[in-house]
C-alpha positions in Angstrom: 118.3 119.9 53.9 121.3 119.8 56.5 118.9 121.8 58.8 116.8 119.1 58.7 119.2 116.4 59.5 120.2 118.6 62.2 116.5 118.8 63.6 116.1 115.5 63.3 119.6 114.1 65.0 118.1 116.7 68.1 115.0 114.7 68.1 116.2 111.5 68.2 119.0 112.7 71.2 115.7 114.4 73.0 113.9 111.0 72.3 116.9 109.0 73.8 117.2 110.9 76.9 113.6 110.8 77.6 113.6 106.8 77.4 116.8 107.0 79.3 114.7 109.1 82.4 112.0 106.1 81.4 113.8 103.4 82.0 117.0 104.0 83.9 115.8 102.6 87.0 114.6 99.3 85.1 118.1 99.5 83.5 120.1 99.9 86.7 118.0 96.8 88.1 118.8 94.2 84.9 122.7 95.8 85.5 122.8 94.7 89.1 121.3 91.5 88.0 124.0 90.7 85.5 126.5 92.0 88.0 125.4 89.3 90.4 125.3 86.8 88.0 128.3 88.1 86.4 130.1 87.7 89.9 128.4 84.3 90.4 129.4 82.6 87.1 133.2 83.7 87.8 133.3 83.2 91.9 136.1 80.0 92.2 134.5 77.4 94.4 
């Protein structure tokens, strides 16, 4: 039963680094978007 667990915690980590690899560069664009925006919304006039 706990080997099991353990087998499936090691999927789910493999399945979250392989989205991670999928999407990071999508993720890194929507950051620097909400960076800019971020910096906008808080820039004093």
């Amino acid at each position: 039963m706990m080997c099991y667990a353990f087998v499936n915690l090691l999927n789910a980590v493999y399945l979250a680094l392989f989205l991670l690899f999928v999407f990071e560069p999508q993720f890194i664009f929507i950051c620097d978007i909400w960076y800019q925006v971020d910096e906008a919304t808080f820039e004093p006039d």
